[in-house]
LUMRO-236675 format. One record per atom (N, C-alpha, C): residue number from 0; residue in three letters; atom name; x, y, z. Coordinates in Angstrom, 2 decimals, m for minus. Atoms other than C-alpha are relative to their C-alpha. Layout:
<atoms>
> nr,rest,atom,c1,c2,c3
> NUM,ALA,CA,X,Y,Z;
...
</atoms>
This chain:
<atoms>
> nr,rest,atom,c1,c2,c3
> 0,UNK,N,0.19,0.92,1.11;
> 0,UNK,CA,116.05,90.61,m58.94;
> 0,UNK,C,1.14,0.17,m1.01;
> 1,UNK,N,m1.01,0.02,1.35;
> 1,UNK,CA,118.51,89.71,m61.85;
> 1,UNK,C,m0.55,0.26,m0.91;
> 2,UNK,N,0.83,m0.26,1.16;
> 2,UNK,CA,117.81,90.26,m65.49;
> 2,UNK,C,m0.75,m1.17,m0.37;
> 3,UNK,N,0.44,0.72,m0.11;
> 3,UNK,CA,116.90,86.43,m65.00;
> 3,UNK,C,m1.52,0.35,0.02;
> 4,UNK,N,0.85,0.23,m0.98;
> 4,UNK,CA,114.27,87.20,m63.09;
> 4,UNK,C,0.04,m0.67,1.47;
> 5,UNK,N,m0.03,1.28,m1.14;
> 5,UNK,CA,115.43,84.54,m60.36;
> 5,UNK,C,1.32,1.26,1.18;
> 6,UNK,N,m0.44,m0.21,m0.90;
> 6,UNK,CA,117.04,86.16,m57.30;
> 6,UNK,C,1.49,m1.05,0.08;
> 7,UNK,N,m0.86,0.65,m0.37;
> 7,UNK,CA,120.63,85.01,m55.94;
> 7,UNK,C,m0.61,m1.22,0.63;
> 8,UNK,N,0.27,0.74,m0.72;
> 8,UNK,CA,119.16,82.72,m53.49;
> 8,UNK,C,m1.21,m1.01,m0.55;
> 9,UNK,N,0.36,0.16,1.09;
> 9,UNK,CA,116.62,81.61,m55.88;
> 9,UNK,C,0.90,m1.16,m0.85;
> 10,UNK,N,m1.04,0.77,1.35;
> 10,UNK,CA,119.32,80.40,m58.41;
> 10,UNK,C,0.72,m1.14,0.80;
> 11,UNK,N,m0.31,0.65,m1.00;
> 11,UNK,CA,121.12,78.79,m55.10;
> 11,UNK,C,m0.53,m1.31,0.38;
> 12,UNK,N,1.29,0.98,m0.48;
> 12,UNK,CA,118.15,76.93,m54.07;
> 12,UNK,C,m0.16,m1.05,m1.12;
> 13,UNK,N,m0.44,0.94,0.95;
> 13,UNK,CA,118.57,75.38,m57.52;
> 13,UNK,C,1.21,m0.83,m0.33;
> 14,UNK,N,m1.39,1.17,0.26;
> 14,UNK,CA,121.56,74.02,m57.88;
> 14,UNK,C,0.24,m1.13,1.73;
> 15,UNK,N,m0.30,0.91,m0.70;
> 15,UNK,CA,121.07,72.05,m54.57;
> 15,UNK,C,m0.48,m1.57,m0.19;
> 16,UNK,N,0.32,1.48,0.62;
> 16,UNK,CA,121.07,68.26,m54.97;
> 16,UNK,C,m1.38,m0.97,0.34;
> 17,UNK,N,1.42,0.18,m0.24;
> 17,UNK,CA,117.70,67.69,m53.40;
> 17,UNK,C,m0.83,0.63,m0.71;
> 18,UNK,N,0.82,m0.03,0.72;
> 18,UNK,CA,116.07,69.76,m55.59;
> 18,UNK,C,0.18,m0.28,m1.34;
> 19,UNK,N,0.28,0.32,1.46;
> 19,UNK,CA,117.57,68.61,m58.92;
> 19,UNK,C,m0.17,m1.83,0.57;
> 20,UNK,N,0.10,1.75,m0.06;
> 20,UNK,CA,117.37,64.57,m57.60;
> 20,UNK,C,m1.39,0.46,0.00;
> 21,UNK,N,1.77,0.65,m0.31;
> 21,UNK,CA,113.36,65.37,m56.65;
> 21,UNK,C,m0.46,0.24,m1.46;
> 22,UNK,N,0.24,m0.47,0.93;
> 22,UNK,CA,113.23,67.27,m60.24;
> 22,UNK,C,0.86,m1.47,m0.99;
> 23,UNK,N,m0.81,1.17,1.17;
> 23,UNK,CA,115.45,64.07,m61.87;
> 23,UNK,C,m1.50,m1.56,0.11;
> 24,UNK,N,0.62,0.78,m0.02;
> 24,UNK,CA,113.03,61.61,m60.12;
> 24,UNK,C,m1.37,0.15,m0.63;
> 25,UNK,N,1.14,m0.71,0.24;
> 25,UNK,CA,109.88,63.53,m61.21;
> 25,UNK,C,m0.34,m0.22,m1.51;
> 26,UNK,N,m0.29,0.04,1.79;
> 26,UNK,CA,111.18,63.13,m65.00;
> 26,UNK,C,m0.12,m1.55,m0.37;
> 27,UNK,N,m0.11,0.91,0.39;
> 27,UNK,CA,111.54,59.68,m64.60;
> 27,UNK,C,m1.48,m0.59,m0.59;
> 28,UNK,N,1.70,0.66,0.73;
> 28,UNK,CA,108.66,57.20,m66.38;
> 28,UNK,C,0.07,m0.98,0.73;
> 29,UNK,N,0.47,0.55,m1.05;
> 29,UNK,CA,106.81,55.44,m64.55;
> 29,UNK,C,0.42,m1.85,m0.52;
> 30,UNK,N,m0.61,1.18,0.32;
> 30,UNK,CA,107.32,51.44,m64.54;
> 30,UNK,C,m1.23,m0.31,m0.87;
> 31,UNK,N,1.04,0.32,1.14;
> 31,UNK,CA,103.44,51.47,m66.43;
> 31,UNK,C,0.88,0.11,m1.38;
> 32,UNK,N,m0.52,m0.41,1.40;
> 32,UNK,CA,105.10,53.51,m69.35;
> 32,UNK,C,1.17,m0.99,m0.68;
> 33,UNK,N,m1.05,0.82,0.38;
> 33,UNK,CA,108.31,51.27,m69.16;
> 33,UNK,C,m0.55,m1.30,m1.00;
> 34,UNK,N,0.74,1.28,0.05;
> 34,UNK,CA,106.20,48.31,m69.33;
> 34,UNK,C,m0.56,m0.22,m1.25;
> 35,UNK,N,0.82,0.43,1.29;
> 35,UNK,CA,103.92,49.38,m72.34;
> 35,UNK,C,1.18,0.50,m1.04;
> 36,UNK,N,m1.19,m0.58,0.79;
> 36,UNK,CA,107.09,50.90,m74.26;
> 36,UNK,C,0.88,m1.60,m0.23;
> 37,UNK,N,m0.32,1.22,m0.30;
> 37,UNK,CA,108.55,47.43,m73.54;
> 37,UNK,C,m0.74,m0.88,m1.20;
> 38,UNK,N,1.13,1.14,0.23;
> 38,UNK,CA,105.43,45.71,m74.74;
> 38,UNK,C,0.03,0.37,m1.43;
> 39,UNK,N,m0.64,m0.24,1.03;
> 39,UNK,CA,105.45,47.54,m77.65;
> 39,UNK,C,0.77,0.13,m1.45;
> 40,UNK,N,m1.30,0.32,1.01;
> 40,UNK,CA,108.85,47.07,m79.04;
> 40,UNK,C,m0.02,m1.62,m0.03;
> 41,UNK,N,0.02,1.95,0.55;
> 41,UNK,CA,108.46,43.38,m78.59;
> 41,UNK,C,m1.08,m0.57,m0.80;
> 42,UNK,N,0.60,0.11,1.62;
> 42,UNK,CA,105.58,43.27,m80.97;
> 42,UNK,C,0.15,0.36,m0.80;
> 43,UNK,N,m0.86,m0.52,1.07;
> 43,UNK,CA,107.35,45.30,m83.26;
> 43,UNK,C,0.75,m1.06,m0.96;
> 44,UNK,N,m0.79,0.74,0.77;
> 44,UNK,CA,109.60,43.03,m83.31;
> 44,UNK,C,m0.31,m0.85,m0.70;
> 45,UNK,N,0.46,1.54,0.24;
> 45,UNK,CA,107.80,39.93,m83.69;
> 45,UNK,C,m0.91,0.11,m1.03;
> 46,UNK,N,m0.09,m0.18,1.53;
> 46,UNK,CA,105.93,41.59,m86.84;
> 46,UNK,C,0.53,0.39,m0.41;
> 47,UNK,N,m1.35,m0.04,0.74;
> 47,UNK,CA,108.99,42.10,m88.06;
> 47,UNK,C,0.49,m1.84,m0.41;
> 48,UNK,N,m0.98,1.63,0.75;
> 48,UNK,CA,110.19,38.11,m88.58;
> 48,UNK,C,m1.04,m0.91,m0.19;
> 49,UNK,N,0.97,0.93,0.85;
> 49,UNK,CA,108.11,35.86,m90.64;
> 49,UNK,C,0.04,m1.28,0.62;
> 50,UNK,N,m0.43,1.20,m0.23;
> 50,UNK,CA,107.27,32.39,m90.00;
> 50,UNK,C,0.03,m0.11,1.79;
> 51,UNK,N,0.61,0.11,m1.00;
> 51,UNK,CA,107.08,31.10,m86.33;
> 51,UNK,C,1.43,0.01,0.64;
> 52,UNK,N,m1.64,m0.23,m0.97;
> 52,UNK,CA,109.97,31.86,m83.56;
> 52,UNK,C,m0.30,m1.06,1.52;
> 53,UNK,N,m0.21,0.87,m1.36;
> 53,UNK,CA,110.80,29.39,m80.63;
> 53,UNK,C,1.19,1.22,1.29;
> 54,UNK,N,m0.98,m0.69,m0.61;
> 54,UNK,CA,112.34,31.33,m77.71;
> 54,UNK,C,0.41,m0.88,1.09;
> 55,UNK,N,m0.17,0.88,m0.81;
> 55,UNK,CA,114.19,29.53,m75.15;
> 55,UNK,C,1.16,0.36,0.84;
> 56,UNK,N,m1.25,m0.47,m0.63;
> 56,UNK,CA,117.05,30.17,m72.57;
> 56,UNK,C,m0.33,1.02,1.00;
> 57,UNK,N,m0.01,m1.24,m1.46;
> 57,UNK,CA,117.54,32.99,m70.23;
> 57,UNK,C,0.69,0.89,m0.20;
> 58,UNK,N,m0.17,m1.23,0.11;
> 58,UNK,CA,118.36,36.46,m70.39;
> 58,UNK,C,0.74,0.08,1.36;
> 59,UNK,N,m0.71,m0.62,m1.13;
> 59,UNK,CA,121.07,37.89,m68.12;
> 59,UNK,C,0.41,1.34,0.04;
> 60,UNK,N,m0.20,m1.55,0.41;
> 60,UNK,CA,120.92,41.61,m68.03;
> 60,UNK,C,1.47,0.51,0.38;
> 61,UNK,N,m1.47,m1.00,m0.66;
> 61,UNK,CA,124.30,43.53,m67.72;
> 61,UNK,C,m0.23,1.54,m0.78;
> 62,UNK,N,m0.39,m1.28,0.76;
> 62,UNK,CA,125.56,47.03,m68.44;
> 62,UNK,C,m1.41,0.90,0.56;
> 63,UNK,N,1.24,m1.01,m0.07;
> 63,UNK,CA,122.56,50.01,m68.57;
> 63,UNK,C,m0.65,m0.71,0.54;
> 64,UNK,N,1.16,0.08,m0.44;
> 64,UNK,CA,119.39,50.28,m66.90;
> 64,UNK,C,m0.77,m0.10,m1.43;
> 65,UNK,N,0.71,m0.12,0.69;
> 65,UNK,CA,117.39,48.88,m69.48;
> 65,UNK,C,m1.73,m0.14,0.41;
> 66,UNK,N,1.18,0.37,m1.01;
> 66,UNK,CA,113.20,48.21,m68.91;
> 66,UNK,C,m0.05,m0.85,0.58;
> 67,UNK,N,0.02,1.60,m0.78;
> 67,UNK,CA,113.92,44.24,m68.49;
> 67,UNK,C,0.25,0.54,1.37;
> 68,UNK,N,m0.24,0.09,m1.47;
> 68,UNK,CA,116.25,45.37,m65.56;
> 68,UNK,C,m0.56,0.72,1.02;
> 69,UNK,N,1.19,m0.84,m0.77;
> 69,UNK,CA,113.91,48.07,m64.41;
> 69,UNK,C,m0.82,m0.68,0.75;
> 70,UNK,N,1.47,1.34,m0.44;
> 70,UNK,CA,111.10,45.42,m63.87;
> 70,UNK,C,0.46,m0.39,0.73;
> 71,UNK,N,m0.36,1.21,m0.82;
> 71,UNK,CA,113.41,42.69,m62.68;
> 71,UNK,C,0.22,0.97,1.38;
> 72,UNK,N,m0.38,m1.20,m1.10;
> 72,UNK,CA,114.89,45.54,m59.80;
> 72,UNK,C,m0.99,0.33,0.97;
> 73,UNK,N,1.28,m0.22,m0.72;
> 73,UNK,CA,111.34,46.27,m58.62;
> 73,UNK,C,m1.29,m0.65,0.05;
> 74,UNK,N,1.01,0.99,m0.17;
> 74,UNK,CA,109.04,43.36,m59.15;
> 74,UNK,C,0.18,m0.53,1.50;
> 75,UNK,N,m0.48,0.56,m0.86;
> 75,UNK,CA,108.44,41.56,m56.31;
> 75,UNK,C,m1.10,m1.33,0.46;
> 76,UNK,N,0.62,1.71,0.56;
> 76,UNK,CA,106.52,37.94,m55.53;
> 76,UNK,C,m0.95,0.22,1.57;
> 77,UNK,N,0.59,m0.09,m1.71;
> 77,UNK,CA,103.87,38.45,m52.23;
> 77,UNK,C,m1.51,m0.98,m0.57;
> 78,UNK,N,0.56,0.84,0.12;
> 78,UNK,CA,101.37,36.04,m51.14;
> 78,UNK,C,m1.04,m0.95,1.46;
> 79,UNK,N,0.41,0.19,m1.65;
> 79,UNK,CA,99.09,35.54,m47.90;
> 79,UNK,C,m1.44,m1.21,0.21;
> 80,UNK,N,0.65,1.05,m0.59;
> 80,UNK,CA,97.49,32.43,m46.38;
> 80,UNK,C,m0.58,m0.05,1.32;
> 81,UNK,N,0.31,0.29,m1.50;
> 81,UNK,CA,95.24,31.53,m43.61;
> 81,UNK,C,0.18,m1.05,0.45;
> 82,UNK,N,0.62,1.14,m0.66;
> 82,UNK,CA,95.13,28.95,m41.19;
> 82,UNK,C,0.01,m0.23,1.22;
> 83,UNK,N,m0.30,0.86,m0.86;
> 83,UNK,CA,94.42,26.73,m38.90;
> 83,UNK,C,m0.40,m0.90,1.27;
> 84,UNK,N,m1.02,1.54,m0.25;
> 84,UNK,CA,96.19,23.91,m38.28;
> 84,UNK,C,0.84,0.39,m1.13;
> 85,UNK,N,m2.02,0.45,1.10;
> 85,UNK,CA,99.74,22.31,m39.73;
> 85,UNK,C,m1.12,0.25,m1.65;
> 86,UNK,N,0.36,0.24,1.75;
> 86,UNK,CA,99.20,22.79,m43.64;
> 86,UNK,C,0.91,0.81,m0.82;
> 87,UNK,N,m0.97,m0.71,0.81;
> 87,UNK,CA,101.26,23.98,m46.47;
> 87,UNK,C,m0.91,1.42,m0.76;
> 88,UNK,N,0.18,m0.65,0.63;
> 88,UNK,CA,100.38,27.27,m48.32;
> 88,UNK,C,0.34,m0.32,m1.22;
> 89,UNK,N,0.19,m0.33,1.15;
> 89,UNK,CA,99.65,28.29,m51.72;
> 89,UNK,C,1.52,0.05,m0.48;
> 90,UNK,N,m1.53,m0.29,0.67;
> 90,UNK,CA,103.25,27.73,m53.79;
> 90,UNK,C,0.06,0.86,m0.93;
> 91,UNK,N,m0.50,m0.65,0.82;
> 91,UNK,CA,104.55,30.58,m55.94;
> 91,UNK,C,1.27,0.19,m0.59;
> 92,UNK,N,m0.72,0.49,1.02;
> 92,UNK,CA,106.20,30.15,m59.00;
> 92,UNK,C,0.46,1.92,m0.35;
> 93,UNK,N,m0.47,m1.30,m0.13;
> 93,UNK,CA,108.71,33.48,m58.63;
> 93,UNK,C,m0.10,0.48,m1.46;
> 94,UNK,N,0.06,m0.87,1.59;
> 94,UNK,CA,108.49,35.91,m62.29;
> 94,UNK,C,1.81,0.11,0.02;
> 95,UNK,N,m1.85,m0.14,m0.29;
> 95,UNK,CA,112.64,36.66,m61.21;
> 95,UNK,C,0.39,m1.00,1.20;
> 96,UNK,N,m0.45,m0.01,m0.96;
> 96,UNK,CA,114.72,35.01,m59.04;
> 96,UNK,C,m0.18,0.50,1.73;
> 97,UNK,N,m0.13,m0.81,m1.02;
> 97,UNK,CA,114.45,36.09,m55.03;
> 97,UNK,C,1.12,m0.91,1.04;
> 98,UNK,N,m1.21,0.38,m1.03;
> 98,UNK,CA,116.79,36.41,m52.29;
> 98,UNK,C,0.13,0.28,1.13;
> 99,UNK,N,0.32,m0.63,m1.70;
> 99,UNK,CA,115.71,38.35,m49.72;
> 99,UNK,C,m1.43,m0.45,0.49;
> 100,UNK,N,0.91,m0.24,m0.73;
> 100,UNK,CA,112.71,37.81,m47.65;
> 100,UNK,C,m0.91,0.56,0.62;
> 101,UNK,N,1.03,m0.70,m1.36;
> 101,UNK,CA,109.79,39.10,m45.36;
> 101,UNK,C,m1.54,m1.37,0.53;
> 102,UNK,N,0.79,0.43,m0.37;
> 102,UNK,CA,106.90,37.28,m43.48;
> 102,UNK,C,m0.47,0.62,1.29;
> 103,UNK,N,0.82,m0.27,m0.41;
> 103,UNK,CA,104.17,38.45,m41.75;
> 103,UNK,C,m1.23,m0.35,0.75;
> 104,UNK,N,0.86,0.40,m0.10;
> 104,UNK,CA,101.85,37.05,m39.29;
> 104,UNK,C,m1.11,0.67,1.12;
> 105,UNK,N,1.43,m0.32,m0.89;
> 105,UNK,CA,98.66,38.05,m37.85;
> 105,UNK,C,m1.53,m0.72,0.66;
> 106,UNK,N,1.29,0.92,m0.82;
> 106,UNK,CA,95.68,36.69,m35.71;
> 106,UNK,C,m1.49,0.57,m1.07;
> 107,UNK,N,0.86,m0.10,0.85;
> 107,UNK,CA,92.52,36.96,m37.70;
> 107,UNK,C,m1.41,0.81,0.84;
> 108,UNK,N,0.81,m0.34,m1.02;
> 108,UNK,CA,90.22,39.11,m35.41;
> 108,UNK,C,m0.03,m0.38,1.16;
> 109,UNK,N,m0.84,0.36,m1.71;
> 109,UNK,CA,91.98,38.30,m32.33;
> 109,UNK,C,1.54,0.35,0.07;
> 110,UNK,N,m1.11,0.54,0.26;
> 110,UNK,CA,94.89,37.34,m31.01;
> 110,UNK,C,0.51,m1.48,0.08;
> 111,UNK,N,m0.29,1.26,m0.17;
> 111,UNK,CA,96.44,33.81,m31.47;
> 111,UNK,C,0.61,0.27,1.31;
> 112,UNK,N,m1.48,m0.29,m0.87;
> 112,UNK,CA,98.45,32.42,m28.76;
> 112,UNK,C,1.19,m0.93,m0.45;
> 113,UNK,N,m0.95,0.71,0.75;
> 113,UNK,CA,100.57,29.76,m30.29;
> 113,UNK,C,m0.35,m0.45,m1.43;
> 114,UNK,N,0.29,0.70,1.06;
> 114,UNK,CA,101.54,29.07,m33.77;
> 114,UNK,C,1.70,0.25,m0.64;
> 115,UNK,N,m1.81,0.50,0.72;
> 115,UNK,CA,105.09,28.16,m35.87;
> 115,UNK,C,m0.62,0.28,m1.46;
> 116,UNK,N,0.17,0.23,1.61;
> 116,UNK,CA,104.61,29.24,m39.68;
> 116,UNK,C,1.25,0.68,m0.56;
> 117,UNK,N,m1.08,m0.35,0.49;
> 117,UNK,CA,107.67,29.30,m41.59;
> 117,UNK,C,m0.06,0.38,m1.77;
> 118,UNK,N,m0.45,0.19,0.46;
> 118,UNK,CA,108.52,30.65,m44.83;
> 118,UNK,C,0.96,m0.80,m0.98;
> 119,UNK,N,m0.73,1.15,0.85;
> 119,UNK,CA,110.01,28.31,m47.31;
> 119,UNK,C,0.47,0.19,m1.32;
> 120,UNK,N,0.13,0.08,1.49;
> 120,UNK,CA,111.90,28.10,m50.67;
> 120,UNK,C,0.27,m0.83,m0.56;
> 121,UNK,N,m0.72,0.70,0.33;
> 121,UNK,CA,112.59,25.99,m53.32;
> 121,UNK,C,0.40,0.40,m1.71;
> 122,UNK,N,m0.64,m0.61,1.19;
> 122,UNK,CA,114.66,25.78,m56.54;
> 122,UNK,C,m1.28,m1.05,m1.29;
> 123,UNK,N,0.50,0.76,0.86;
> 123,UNK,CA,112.40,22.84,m57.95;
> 123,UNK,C,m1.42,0.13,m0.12;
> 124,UNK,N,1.20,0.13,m0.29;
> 124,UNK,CA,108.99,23.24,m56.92;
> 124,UNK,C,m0.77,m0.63,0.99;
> 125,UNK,N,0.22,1.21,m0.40;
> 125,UNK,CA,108.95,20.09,m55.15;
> 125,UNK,C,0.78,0.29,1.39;
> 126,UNK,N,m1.23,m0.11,m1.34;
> 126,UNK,CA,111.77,20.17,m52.59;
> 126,UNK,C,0.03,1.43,0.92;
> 127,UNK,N,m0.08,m1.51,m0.52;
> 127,UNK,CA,111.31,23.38,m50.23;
> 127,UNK,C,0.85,m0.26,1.43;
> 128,UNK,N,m0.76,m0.18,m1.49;
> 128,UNK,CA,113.67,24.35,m46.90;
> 128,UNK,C,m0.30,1.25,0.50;
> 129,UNK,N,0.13,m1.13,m0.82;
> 129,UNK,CA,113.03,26.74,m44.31;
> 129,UNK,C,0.54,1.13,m0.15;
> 130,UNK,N,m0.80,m1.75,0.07;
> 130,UNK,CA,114.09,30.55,m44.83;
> 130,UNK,C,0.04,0.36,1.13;
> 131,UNK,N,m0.50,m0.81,m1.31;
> 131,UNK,CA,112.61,32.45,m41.72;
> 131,UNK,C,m1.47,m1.13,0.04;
> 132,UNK,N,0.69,0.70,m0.88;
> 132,UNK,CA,110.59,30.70,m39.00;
> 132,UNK,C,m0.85,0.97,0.74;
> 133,UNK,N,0.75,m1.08,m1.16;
> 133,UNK,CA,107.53,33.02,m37.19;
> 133,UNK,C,m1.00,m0.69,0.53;
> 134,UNK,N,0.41,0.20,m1.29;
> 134,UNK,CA,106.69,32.24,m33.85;
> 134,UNK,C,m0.66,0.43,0.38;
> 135,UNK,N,0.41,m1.28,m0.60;
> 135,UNK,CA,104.62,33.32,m31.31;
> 135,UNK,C,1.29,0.03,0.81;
> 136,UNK,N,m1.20,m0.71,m0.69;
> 136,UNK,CA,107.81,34.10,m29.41;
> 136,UNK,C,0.20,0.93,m1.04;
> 137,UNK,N,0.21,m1.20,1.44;
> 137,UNK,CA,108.02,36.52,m33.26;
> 137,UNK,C,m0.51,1.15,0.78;
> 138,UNK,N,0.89,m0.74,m0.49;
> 138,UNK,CA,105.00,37.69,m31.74;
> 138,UNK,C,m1.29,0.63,m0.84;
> 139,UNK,N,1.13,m0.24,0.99;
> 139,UNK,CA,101.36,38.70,m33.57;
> 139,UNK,C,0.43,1.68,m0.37;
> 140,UNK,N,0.03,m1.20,0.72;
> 140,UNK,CA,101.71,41.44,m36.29;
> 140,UNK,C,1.46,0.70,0.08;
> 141,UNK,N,m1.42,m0.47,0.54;
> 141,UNK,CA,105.46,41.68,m36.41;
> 141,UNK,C,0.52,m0.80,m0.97;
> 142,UNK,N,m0.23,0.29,0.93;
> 142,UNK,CA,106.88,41.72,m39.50;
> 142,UNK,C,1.65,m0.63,0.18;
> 143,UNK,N,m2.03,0.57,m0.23;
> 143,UNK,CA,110.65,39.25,m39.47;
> 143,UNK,C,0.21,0.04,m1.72;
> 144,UNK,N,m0.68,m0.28,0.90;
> 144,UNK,CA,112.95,40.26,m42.16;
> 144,UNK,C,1.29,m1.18,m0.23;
> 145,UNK,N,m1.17,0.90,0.28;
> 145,UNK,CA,115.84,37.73,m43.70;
> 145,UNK,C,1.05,0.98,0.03;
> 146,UNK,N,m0.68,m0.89,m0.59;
> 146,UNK,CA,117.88,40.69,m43.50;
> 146,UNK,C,1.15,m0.18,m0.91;
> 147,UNK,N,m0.96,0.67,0.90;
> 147,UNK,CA,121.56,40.09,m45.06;
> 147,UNK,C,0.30,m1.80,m0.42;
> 148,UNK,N,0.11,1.57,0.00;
> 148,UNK,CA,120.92,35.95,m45.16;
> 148,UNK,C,m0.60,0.26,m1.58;
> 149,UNK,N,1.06,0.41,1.87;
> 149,UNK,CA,120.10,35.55,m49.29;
> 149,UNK,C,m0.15,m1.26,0.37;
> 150,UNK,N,0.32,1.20,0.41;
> 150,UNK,CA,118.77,32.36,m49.94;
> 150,UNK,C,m1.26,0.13,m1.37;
> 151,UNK,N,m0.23,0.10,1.45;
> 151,UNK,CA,118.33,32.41,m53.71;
> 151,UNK,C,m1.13,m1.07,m0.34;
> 152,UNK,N,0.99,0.94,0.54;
> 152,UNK,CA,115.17,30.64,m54.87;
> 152,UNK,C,m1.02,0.43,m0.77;
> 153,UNK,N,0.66,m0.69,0.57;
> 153,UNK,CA,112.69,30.38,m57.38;
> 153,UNK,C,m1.87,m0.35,m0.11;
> 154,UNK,N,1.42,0.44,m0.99;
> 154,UNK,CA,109.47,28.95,m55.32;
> 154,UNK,C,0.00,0.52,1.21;
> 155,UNK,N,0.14,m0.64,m1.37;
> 155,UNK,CA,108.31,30.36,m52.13;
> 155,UNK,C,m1.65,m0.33,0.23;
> 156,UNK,N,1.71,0.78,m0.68;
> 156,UNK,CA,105.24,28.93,m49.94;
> 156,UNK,C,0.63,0.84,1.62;
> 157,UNK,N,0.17,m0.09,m1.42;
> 157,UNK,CA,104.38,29.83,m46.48;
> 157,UNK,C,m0.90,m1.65,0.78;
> 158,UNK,N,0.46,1.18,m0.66;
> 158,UNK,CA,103.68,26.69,m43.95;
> 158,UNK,C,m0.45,0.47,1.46;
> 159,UNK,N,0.71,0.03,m1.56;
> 159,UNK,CA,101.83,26.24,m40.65;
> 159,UNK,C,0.77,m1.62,0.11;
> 160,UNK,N,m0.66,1.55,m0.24;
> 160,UNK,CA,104.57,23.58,m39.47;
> 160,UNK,C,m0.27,m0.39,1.18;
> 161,UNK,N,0.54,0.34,m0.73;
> 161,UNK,CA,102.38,22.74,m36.29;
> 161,UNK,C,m1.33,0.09,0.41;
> 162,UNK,N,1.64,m0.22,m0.29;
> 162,UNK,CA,99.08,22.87,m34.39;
> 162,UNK,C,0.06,1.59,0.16;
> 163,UNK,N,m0.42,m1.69,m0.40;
> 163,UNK,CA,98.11,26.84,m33.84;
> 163,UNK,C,m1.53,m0.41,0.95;
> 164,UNK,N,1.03,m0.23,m0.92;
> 164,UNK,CA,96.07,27.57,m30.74;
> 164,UNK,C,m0.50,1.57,m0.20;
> 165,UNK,N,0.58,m1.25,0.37;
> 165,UNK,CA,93.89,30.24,m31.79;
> 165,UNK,C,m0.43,1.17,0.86;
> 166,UNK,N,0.57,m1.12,m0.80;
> 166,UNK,CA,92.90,31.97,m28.90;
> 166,UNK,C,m1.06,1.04,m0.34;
> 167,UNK,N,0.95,m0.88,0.37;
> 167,UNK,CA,90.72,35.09,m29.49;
> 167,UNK,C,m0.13,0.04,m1.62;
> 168,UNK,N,0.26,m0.26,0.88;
> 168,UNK,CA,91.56,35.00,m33.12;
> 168,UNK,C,m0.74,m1.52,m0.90;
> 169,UNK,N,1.17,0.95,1.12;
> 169,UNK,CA,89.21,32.77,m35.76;
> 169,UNK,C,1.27,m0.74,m0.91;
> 170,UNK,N,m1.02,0.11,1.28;
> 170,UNK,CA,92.71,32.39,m37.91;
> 170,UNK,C,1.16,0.22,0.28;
> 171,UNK,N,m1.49,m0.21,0.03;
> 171,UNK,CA,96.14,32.95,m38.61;
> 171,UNK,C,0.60,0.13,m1.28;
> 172,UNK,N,m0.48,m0.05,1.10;
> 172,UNK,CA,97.23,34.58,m41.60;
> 172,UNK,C,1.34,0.28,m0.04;
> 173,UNK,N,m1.11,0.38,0.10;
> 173,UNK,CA,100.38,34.65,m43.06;
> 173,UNK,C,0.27,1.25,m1.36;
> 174,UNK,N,m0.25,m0.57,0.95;
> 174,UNK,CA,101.54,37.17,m45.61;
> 174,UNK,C,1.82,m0.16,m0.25;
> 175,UNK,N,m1.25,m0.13,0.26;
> 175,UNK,CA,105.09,36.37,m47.46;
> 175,UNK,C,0.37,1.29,m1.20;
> 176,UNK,N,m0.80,m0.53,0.73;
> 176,UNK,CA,107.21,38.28,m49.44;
> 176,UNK,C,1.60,m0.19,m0.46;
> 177,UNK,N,m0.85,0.24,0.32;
> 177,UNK,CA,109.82,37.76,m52.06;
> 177,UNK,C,0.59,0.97,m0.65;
> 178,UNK,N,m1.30,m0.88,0.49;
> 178,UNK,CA,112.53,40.51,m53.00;
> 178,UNK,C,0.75,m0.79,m1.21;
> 179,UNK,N,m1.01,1.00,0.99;
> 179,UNK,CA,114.07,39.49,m56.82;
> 179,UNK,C,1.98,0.37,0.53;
> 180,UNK,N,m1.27,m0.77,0.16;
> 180,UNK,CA,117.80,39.88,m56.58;
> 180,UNK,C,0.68,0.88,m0.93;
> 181,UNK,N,m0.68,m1.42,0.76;
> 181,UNK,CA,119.62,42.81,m57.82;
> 181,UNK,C,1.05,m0.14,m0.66;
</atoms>
């Protein structure tokens, strides 16, 4: 032992970068704390200025990790539909921007054997285009990724763009996911 107390190997074992990153991440605050620290300072503010405030425009974060970009970085927009038959899903109105993708489909206490449900985004609400397309050639309960393909939108629906032959399953759900951009 040293007059530390801590042994050579000990002291060693510390300075390696796995244990000060698990000891850096450990320190960090959580995205709750961000959130109400956030929440907060923006009522602070807002009894702080008299009289009634209009806010309007758009925020573009640069520079530091502040909480906005914390949030924006790790929010993310998910959203799962059944069906079937052809029909459009539930539209979501993204909180950030997204760019990346995921979709997800599964038989509902079975397995389907045919069905086409695509992914979709749009910038207006109104107007949507195909992202990723899952097949049963996909296959039931594999997840397809957009992968390096962004497509930048700030609506996202899932569709049943044909008939689905249900086979053993009752259904055909659909779970999307939207990634904000970074």
């Amino acid at each position: 032992m040293t007059r530390k107390g801590l042994t050579k190997q000990d002291r060693r074992s510390l300075r390696s970068p796995l244990v000060r990153t698990a000891a850096a991440v450990e320190a960090l605050p959580t995205a709750t704390a961000i959130a109400a620290a956030f929440d907060t300072a923006i009522r602070a503010s807002a009894l702080a200025v008299s009289g009634a405030v209009t806010v309007s425009g758009s925020v573009t974060p640069t520079g530091a990790l502040t909480e906005t970009t914390f949030l924006a970085r790790h929010a993310h927009s998910t959203r799962s539909d059944s069906y079937t038959g052809a029909a459009n899903g539930t539209a979501i109105a993204l909180t950030y921007p997204c760019a990346a993708f995921a979709i997800l489909v599964k038989g509902t206490g079975g397995t389907p054997t045919i069905w086409d449900i695509r992914l979709e985004g749009s910038l207006d609400g109104t107007n949507y285009q195909q992202i990723l397309a899952h097949t049963n050639a996909t296959g039931d309960g594999v997840t397809l990724f957009s992968g390096a393909t962004l497509s930048p939108c700030l609506w996202i629906r899932s569709r049943s763009a044909g008939a689905i032959t249900l086979g053993t399953a009752s259904a055909v759900a659909a779970t999307i996911l939207g990634i904000p951009i970074t």
